[in-house]
C-alpha positions as CSV (number, residue, x, y, z in Angstrom):
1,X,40.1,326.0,46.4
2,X,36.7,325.0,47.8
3,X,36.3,322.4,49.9
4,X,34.5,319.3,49.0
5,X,31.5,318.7,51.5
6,X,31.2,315.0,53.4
7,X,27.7,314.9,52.3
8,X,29.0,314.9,48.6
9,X,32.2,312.9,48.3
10,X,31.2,310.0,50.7
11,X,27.6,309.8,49.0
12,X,29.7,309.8,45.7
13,X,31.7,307.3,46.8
14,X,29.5,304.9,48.3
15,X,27.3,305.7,44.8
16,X,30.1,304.1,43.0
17,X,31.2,301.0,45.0
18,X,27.0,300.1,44.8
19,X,27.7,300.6,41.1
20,X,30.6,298.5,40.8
21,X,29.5,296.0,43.1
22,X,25.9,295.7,41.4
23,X,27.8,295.4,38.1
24,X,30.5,292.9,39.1
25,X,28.2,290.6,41.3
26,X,24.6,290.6,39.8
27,X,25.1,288.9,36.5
28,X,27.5,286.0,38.4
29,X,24.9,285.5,41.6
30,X,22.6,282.2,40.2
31,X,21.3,281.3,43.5
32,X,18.4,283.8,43.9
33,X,16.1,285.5,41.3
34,X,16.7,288.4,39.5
35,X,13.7,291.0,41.2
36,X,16.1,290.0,44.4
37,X,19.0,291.2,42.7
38,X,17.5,294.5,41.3
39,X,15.6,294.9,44.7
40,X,18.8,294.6,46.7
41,X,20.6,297.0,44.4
42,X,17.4,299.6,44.3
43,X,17.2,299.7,47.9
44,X,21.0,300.1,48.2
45,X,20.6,303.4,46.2
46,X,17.9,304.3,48.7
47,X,20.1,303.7,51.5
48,X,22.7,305.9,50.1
49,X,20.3,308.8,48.8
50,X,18.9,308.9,52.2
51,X,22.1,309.4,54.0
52,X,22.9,312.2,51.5
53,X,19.6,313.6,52.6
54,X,20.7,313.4,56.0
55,X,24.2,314.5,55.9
56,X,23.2,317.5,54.2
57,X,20.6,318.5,56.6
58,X,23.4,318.1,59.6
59,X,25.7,320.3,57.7
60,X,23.4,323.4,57.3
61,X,22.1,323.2,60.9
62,X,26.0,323.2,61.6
63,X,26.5,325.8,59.5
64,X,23.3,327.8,61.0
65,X,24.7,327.4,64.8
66,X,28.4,328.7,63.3
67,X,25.9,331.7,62.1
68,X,24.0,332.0,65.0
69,X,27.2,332.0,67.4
70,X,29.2,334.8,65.2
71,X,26.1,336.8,65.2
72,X,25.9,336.7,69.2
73,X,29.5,337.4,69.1
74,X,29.0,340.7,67.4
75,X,26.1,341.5,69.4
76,X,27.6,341.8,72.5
């Protein structure tokens, strides 16, 4: 079975508690206006496609010094 990569599932996951949240607390919050709410929500998306972004980018550079360290292996 393949594994699952952090960059996926915890992105995933943090995707749907923003969800959940945004859908549970925005219609019941009546203290501030609603481009607040959306704005809060958007950039909360942001947040977590960025950290995708990131995560992602730390796992192939991983994945490139595993490379680079079998091929120096063989080499010698």
């Amino acid at each position: 079975m393949k594994k699952i990569k952090k960059s996926t599932w915890l992105c995933v996951a943090l995707f749907i508690y923003v969800t959940a949240m945004a859908i549970y607390l925005v219609p019941r919050n009546t203290q501030v206006s609603n481009m607040e709410k959306y704005a809060t929500v958007g950039f909360s998306y942001v947040i977590v496609l960025i950290l995708w972004l990131v995560l992602r980018k730390k796992e192939k550079l991983t994945e490139k010094r595993h490379r680079d360290l079998e091929e120096s292996k063989k080499n010698k």
